[in-house]
Structures are given as C-alpha cells and as structure tokens.
PAZAPA-4460 file (N, C-alpha, C; in steps of 0.05 Angstrom, whole numbers, plus 32768, in hexadecimal, padded with zeros to 4 digits):
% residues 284
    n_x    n_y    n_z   ca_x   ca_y   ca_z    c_x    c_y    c_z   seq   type   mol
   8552   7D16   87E0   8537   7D0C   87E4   8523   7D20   87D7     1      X     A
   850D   7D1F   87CF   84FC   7D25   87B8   84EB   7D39   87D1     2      X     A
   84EA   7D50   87CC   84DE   7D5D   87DC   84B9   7D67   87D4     3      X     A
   84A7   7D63   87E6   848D   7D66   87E0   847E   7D7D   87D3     4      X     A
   846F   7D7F   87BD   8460   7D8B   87B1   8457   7D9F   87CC     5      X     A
   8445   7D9C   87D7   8435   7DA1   87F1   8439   7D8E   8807     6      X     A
   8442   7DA2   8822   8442   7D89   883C   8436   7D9A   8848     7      X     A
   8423   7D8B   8854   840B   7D99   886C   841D   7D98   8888     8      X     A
   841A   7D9F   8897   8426   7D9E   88BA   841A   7DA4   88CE     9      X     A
   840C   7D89   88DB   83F8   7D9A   88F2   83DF   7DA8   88EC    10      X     A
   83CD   7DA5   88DE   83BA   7DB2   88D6   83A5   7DB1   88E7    11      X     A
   839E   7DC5   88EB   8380   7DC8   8904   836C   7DDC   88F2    12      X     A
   8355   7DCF   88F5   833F   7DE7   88EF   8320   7DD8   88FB    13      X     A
   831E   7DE9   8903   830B   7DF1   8917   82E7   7E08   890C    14      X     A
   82D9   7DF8   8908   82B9   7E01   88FE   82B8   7E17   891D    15      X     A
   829E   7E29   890E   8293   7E39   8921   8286   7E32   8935    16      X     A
   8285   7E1B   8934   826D   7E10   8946   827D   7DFE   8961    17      X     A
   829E   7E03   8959   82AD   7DF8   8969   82B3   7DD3   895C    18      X     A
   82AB   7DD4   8951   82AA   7DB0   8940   82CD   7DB5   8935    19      X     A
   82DA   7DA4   893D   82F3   7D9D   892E   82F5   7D8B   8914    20      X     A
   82FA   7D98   8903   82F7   7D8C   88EB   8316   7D7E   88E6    21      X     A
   832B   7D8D   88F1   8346   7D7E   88E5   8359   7D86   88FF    22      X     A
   8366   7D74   8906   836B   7D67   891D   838B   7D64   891D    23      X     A
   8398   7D75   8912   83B9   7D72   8910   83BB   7D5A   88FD    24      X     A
   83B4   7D64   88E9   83B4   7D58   88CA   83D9   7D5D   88C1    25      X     A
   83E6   7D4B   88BE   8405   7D4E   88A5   8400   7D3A   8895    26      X     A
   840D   7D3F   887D   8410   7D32   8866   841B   7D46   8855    27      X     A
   8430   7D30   8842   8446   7D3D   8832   8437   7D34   8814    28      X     A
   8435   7D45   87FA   842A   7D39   87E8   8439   7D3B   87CE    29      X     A
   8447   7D2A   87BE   8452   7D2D   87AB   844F   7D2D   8793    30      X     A
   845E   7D33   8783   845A   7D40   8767   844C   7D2A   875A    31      X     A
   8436   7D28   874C   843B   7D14   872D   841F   7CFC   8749    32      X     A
   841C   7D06   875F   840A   7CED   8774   83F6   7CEC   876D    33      X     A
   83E4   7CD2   8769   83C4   7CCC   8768   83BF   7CC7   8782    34      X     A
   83B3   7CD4   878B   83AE   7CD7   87A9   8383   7CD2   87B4    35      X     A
   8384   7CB5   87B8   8364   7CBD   87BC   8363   7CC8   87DF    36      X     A
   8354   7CD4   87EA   834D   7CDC   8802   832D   7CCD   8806    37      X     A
   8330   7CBF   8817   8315   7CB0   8822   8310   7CAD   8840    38      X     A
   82F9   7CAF   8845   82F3   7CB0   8869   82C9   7CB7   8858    39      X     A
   82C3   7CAB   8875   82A6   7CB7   8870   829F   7CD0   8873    40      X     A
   8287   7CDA   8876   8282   7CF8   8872   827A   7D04   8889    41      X     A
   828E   7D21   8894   8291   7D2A   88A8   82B2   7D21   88B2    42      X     A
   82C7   7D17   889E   82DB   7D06   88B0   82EE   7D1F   88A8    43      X     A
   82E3   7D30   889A   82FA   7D43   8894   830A   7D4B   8879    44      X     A
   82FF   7D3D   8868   830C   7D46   884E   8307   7D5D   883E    45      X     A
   82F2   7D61   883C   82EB   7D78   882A   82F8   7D90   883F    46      X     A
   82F1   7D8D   8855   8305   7DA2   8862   8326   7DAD   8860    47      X     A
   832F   7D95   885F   8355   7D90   8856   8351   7D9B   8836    48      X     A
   8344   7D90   882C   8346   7DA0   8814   833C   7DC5   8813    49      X     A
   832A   7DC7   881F   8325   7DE6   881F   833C   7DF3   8827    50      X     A
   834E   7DE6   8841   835E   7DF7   8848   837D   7DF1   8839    51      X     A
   838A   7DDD   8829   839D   7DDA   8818   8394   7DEC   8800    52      X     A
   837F   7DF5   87FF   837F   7E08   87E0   8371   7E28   87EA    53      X     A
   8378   7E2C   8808   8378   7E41   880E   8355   7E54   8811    54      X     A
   8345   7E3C   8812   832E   7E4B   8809   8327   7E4E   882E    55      X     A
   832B   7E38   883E   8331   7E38   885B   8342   7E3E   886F    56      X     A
   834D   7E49   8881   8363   7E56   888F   8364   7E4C   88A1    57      X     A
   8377   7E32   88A5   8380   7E20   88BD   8381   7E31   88D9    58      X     A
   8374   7E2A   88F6   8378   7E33   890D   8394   7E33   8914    59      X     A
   83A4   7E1A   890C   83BE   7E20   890D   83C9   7E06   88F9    60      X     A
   83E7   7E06   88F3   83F2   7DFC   88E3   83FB   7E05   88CC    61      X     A
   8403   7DF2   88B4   841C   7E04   88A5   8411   7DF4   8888    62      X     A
   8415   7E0A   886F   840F   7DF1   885E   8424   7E04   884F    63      X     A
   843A   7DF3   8837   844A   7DF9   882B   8440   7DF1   880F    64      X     A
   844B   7DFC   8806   8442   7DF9   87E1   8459   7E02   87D5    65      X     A
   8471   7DEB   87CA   8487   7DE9   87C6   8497   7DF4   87E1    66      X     A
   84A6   7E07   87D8   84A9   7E19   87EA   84A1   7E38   8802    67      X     A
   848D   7E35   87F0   8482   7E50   87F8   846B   7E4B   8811    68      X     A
   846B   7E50   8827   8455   7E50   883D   843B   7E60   8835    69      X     A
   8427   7E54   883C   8414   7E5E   8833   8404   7E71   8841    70      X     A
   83FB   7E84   884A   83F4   7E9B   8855   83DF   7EB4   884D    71      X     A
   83D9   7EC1   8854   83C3   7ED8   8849   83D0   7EE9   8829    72      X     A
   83ED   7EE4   8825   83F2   7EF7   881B   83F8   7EEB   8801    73      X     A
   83FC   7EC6   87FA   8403   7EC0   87F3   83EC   7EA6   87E8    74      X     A
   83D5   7EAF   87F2   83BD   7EA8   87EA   83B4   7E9B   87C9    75      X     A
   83B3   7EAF   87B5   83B9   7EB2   87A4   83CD   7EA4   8790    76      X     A
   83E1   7E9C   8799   83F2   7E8B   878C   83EC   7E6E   8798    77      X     A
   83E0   7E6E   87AE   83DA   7E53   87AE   83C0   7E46   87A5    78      X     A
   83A5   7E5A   87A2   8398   7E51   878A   839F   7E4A   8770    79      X     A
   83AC   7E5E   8769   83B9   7E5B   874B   83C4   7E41   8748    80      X     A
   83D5   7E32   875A   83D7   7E1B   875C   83DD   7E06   8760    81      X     A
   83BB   7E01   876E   83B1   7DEC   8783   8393   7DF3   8777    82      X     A
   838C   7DE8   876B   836B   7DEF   875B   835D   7DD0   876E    83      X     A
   8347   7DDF   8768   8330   7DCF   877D   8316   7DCB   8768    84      X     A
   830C   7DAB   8763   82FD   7DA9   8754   82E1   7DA2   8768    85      X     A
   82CF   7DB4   8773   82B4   7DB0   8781   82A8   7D9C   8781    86      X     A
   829B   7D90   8792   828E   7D73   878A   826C   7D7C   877C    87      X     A
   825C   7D98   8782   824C   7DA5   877D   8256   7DB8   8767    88      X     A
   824F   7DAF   874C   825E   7DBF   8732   824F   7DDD   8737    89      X     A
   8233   7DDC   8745   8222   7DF4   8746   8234   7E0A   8745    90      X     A
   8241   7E00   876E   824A   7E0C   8778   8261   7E1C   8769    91      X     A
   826D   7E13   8752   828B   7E1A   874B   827E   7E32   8738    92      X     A
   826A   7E2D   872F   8261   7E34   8710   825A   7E55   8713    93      X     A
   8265   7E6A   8705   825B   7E87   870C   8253   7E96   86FD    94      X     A
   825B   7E8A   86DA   8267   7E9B   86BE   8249   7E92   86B1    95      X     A
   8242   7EAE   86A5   822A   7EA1   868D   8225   7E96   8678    96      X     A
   8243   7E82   8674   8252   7E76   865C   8262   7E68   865F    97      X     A
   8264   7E50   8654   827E   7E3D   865A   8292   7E47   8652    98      X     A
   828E   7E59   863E   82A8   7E69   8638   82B7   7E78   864F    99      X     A
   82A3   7E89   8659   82AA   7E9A   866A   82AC   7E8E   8687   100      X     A
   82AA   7E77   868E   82AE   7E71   869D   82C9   7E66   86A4   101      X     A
   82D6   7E52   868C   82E4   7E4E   868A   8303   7E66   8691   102      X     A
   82FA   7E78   8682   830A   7E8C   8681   830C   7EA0   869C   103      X     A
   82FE   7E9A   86A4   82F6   7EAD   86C4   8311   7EA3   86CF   104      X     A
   831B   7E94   86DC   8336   7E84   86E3   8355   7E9C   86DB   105      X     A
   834C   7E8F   86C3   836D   7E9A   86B3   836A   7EB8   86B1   106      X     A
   8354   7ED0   86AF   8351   7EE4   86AB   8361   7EF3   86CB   107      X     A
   8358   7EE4   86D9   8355   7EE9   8703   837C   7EE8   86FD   108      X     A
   8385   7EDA   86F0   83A6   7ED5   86F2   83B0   7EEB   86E3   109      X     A
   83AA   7F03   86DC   83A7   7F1B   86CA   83BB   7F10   86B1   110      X     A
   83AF   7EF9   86A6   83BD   7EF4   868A   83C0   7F01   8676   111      X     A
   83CA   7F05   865D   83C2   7F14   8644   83AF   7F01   863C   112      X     A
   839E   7F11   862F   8385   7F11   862B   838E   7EF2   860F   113      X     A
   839C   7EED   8603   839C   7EDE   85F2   83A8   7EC6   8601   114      X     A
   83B4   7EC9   8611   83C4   7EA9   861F   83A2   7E9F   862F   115      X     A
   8393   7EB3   863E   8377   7EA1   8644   835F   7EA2   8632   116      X     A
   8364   7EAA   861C   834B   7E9A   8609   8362   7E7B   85FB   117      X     A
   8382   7E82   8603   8385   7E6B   85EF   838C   7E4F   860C   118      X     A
   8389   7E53   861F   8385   7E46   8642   835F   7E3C   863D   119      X     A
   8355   7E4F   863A   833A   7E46   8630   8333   7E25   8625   120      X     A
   8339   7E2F   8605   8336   7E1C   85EF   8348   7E08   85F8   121      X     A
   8358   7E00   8602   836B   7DF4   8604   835B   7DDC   8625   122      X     A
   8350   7DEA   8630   833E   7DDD   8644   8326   7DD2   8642   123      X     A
   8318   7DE7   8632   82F8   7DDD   8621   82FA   7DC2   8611   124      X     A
   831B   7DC1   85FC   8324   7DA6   85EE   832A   7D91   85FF   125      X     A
   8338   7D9B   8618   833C   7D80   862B   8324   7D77   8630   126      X     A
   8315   7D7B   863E   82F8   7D7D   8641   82E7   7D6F   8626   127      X     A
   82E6   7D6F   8616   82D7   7D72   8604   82C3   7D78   8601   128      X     A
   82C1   7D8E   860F   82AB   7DAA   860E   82AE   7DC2   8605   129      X     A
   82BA   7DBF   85ED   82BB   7DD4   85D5   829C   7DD6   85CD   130      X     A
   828D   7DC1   85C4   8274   7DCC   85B6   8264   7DD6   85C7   131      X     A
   8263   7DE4   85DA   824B   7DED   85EC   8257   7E04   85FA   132      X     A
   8274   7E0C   85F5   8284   7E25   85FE   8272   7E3E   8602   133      X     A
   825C   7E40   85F2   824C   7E5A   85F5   8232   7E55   8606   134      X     A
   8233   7E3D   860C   8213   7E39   8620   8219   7E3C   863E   135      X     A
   8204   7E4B   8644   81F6   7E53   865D   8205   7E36   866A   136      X     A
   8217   7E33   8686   8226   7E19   868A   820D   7E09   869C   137      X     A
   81FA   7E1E   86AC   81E8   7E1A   86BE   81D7   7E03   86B7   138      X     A
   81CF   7E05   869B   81C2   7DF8   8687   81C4   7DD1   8684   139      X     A
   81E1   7DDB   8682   81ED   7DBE   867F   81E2   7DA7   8690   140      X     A
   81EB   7D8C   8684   81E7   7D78   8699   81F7   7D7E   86B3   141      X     A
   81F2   7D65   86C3   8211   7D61   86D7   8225   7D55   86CD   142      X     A
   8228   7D43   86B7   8242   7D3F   86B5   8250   7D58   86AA   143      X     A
   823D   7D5F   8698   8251   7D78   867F   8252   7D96   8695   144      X     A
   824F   7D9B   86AC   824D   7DA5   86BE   826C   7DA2   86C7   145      X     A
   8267   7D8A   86D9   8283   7D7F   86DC   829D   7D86   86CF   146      X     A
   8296   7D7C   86B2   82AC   7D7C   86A4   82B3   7D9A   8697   147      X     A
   82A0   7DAF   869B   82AB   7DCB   869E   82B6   7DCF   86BB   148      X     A
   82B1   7DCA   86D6   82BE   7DD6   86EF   82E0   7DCD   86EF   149      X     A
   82DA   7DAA   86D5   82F9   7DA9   86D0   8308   7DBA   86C7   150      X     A
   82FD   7DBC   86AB   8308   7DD2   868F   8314   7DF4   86A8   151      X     A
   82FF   7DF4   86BF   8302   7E11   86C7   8323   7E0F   86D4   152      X     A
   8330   7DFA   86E5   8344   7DF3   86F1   8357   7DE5   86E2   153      X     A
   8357   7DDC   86CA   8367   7DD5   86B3   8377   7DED   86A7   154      X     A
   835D   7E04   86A4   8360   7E1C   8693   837B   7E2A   86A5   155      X     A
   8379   7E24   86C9   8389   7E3A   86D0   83A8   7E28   86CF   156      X     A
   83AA   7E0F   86CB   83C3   7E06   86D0   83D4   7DFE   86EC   157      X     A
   83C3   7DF9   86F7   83CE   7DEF   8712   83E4   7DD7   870E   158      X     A
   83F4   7DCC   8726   8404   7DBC   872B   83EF   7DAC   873A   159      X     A
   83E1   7DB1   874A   83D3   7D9E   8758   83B2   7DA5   8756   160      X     A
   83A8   7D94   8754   8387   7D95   8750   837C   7D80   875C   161      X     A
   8366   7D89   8771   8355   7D7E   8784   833E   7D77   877E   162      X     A
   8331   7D60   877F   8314   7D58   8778   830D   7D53   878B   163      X     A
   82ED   7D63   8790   82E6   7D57   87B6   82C3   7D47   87A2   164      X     A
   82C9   7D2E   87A8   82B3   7D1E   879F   82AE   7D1B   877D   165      X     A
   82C5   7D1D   876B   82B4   7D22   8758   82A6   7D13   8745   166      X     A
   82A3   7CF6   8751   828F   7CE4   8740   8272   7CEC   874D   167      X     A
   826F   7CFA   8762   824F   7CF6   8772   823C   7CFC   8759   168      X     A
   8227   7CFE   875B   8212   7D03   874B   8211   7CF2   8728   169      X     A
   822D   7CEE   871F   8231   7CE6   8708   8228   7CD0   86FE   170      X     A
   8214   7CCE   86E7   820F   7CB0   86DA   8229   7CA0   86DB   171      X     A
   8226   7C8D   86D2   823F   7C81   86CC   824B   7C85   86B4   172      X     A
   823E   7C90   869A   8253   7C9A   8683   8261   7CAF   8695   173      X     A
   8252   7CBE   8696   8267   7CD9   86A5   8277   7CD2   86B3   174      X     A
   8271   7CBF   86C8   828C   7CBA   86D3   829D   7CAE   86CA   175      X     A
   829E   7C9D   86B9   82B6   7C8E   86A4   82C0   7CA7   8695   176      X     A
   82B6   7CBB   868C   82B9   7CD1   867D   82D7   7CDA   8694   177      X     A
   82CA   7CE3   86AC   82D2   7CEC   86C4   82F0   7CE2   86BF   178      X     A
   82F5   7CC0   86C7   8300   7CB1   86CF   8318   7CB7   86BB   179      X     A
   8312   7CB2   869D   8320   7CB5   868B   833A   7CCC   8687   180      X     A
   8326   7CE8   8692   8332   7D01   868E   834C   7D00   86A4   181      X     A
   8342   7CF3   86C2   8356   7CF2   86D3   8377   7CE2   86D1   182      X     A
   836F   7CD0   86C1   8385   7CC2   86B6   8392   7CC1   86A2   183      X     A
   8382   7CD6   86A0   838C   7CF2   8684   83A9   7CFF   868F   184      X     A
   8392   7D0C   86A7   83AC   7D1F   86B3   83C1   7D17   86C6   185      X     A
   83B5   7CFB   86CF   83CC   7CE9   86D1   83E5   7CE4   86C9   186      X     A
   83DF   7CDA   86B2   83F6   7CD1   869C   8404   7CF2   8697   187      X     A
   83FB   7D04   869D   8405   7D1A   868F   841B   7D25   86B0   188      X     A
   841B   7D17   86C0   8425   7D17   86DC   841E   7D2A   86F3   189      X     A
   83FD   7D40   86E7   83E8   7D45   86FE   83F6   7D36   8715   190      X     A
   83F7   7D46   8732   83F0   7D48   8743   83D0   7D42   874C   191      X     A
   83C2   7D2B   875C   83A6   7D2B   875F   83A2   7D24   8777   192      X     A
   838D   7D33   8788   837A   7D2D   8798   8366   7D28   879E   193      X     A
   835C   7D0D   87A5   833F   7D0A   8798   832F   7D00   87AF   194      X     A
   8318   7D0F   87BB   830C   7D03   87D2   82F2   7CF0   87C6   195      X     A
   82F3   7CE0   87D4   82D5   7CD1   87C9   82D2   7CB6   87E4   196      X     A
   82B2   7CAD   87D9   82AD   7C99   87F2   82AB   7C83   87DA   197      X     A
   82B1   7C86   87BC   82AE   7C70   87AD   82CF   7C58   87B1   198      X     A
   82D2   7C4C   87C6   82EA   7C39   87C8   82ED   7C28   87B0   199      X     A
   82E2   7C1F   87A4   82E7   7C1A   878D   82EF   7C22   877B   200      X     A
   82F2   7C42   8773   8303   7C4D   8760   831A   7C5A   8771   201      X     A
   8313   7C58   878E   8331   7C65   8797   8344   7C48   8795   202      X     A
   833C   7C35   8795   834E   7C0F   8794   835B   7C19   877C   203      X     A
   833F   7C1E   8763   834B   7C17   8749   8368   7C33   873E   204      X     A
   8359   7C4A   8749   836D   7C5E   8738   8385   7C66   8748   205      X     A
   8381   7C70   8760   8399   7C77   8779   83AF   7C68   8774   206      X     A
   83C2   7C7E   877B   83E6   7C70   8785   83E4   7C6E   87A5   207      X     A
   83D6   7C7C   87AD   83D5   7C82   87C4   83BF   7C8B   87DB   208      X     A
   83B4   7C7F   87EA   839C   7C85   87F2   83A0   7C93   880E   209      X     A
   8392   7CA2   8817   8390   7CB0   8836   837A   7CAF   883D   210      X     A
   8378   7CA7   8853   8359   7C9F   8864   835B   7CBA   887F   211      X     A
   8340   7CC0   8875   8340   7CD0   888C   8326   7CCB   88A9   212      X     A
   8325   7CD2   88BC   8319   7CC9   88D0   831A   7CDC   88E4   213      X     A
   8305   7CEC   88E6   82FE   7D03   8903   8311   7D14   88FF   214      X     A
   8318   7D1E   88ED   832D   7D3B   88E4   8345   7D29   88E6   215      X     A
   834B   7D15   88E0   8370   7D02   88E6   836E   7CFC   88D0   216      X     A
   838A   7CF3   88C2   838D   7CE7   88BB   8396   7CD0   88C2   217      X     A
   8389   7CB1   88BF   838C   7C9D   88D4   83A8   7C8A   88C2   218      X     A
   83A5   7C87   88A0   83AF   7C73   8895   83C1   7C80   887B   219      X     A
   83CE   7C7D   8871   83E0   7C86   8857   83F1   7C7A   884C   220      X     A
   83E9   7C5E   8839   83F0   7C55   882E   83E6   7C4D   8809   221      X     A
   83F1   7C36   87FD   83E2   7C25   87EE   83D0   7C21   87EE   222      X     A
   83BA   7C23   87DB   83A7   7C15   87D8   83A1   7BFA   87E5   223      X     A
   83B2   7BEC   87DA   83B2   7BD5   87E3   83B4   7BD1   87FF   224      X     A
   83D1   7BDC   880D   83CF   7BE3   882D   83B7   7BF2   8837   225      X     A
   83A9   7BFA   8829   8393   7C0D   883A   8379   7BED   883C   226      X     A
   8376   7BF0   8822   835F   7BDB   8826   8362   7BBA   8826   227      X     A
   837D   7BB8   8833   8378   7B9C   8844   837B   7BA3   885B   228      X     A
   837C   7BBB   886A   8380   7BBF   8886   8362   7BBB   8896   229      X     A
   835A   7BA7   8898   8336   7BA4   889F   8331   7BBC   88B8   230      X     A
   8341   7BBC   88CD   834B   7BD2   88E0   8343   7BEF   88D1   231      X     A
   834E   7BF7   88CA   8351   7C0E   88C2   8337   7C17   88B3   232      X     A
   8327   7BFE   889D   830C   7C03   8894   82FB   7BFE   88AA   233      X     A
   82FB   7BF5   88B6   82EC   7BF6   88D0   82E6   7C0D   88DA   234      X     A
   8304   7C1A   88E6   8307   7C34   88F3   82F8   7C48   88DB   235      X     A
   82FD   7C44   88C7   82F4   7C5E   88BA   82D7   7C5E   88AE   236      X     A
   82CD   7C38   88B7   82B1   7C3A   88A8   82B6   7C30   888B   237      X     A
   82BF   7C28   8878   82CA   7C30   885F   82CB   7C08   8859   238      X     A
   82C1   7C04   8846   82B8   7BDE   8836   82D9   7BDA   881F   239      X     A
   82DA   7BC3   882A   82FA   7BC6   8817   82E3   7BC3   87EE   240      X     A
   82FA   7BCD   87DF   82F0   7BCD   87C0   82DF   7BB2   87B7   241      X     A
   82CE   7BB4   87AD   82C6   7B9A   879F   82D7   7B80   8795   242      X     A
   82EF   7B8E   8783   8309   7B78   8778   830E   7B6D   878F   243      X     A
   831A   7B7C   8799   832B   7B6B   87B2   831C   7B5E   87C4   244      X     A
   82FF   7B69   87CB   82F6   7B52   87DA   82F1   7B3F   87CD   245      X     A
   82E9   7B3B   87B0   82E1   7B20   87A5   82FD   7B0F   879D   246      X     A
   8312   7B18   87A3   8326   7B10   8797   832E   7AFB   87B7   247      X     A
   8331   7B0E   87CF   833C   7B05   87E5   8323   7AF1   87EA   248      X     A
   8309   7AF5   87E6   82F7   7AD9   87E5   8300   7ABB   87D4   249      X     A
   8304   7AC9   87BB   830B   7AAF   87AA   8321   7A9E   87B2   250      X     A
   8336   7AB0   87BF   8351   7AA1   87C2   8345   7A8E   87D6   251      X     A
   8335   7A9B   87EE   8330   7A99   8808   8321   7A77   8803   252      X     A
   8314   7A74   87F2   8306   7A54   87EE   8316   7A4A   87D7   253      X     A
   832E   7A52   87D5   833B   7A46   87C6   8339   7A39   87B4   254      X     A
   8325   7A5E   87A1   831E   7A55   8780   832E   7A68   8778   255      X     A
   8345   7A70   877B   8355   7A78   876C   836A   7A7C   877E   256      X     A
   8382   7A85   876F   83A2   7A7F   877E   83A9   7A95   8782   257      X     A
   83AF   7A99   8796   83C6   7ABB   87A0   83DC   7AB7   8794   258      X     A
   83D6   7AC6   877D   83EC   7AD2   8772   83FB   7AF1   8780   259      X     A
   83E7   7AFF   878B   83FB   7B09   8798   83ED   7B2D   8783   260      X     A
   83E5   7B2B   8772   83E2   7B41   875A   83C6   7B46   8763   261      X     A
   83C1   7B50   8762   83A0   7B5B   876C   8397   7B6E   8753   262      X     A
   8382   7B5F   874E   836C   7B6A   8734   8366   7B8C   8747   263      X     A
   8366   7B9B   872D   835C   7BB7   8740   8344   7BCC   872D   264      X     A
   833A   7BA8   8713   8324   7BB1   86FE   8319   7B9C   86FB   265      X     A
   82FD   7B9F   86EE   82F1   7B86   86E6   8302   7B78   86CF   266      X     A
   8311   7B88   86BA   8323   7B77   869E   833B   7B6F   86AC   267      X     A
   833F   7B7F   86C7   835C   7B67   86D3   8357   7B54   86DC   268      X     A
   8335   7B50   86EF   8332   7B3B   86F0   832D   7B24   86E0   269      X     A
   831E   7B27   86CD   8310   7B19   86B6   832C   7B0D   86AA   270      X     A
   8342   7B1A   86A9   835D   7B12   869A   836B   7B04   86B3   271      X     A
   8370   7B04   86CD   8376   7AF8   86D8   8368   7AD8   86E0   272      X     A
   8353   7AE1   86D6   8342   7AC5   86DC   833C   7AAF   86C2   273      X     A
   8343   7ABD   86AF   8347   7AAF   8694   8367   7AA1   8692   274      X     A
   8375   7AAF   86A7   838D   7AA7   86A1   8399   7A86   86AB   275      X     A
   8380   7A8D   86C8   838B   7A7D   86DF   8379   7A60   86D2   276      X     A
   836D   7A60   86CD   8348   7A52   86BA   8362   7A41   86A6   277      X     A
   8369   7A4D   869B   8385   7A48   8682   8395   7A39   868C   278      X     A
   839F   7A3F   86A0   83BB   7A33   86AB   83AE   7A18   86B6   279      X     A
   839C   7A13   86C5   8390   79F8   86D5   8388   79EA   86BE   280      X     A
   837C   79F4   86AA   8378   79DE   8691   838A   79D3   8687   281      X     A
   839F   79E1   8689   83B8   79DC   8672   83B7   79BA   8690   282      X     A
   83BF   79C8   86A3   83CC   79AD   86BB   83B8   7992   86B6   283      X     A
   83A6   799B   86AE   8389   7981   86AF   8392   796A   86A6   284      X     A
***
C-alpha cells in the first residue's frame, strides 16, 4: 500500500489567549495530491498549515514527513520541504530585489553559489519574471508580487508546497495567470495545498477537498462528494460551486438529462449543452 507523503496525527494547537485553533486534526497526504482546504475564516486552516511546515509547534501530536518525525531538531529539513506560499505576498517579501529574493531560499540551504543563481533563473523563467529580476519586489503589483513569493518556493524545490489563500486580492488576469502556473505544477506531479473560500475553483481544480470546521476536520473527500453533501455545506457555512448548482437545477426541471458527468467549467458546460441541444434535434 502506497505510503503518505505527510500524515498529521492528532494535532492540537492552542492560541495564547486559550482559543483552540486545531482540535485533534489527522490526515494522511499523498504524493502527486491537489488538495483544496476550505472552511470559513477562523475554522482553522491557516493554522494546520503553519504548523505542517513547522513555522507553529503543535501542543501535542505528531506530524511525519515521509519518514522522518518532525521536531525542533529537524525543523529545517522540513521547511526545505514543505514550502508555504503566504496569502499576504508583503508578508513573505524581505530582499531588495527579485533577484535577491528569490535567491534568499536556496542561499539559507548553504548551496554552491552556482546551483542558486542557476535555482534562481530557473524560477524567475517559471514565473515569467525574468524582466524585472533587478526591481525593488516592494514596487511591484500584487499579482507580479505573488508570482515572485512563488518563484521564492519554486527556487528551493520542495516536494510539497502550500498556498494559504492565494487568489485573494488578485484581478482576474492574475488569477488565471495564478491558475495556469498551478496546473503547471500539477501536471509536473507537485504535491499541493491550497486553502481558499473561492468553492468554485476548489470544484474546478482539486482531486480532493478537506473541509475544515472549529479546528476539525469534519469531511474528506471528492469534490463532488464534498459539494453535494448539503449537510456538510451547511455545517461549514460554505454555497455548493456555481456548475453544479446550475447543472443539479437544470436536471432538476428537467431541461437537461443526468448524465451523471458534471460540468466543472463554463467550456464543459457550454460543450455539454451543445451536445445534448444536438442529440434532441437529431430525435425531432
């Protein structure tokens, strides 16, 4: 049996203020997973993520990263990799140069000096933020912001890479920009974690969705299992995707046929509805 990238066990962590943020949290996460994480705000995510990439220290519980337990001593290799992409690019941003920012990462891994200028270029190109490598990053928009806090966690080479929010603030080019790069590193069999309250791109892109709710995790399935569970969107607050509700409407007045395939884009719909449009004419 295929053993997990990272399996959490029991996770507790606990704010100063006595507020329980995570509540005997497990989950096993595997190699090559599109993983969206969804719950409203305060349910616990950005927390699970602080403490899977070590930036937080669980009150109790266990987190494994392959084999190795994760601990004070062993800190360090689990940044290296489990990279964390900020939902606040501000916050990530430190270097007085996209260059040097970029490079801040791979330098920290005491590389030779030529494997992280050639980790650099090699991230600035993913990115396609080579032409602005020497500008002040502060400067930048928010998308091209963004798409350096990527270049910074590309540059170090992780196995797994965490996004807490990262369409918020983004026009919509940027985020298609966004969208694109992820199924970039998709296809390239990235490991991803992606928190957001946008259900509509967790329908369209996820293998796998996790809902979270008052530090729990309540649900862990499909997409599809997640957002026909009306229960479970209820419990967590959370509107099933646009497709699927107009889709489970249409069947529902029986202007179109359950097929059973669920549109999870506007061109699947548009092609499913051209198809079905097609097939009743041909019967006419």
């Amino acid at each position: 049996m295929e053993k997990p990238i990272l399996k959490v066990e029991d996770l507790y962590y606990v704010y100063g203020n006595g507020e329980t943020a995570l509540d005997g949290v497990s989950v096993d996460i595997y190699e090559g997973e599109k993983i969206a994480v969804i719950g409203s705000n305060g349910s616990g995510k950005s927390t699970f993520f602080l403490n899977i990439n070590g930036v937080f220290t669980p009150e109790q519980g266990k987190i494994t990263y392959r084999d190795t337990v994760a601990n004070k001593k062993n800190l360090k290799e689990l940044r290296k990799n489990i990279g964390i992409v900020f939902q606040d690019a501000d916050n990530q941003i430190i270097a007085s140069t996209v260059r040097a920012e970029v490079g801040f990462g791979p330098m920290n891994l005491k590389l030779p000096k030529e494997e992280v200028q050639e980790r650099v270029e090699e991230a600035l190109a993913y990115m396609n933020i080579s032409d602005f490598k020497d500008r002040p990053p502060h400067y930048l928009s928010g998308g091209e912001k963004k798409r350096v806090t990527i270049a910074d966690i590309i540059a170090m080479k992780p196995e797994i890479i965490i996004f807490d929010e990262p369409t918020a603030a983004l026009d919509p080019l940027n985020a298609l920009i966004l969208e694109e790069v992820l199924d970039k590193l998709g296809a390239e069999g990235k490991t991803m974690l992606i928190s957001t309250h946008d259900v509509d791109f967790a329908y369209r892109w996820a293998e796998r969705v996790l809902v979270f709710c008052h530090g729990k995790i309540i649900a862990d399935g499909t997409p599809l299992e997640i957002f026909q569970n009306r229960t479970i969107l209820k419990q967590a607050n959370l509107k099933q995707p646009t497709m699927l509700e107009v889709y489970e409407l249409l069947v529902e007045k029986h202007l179109l046929e359950d097929t059973k395939v669920y549109p999870k884009s506007t061109q699947e719909f548009k092609k499913m509805l051209g198809e079905q449009v097609s097939f009743l004419g041909a019967l006419a």
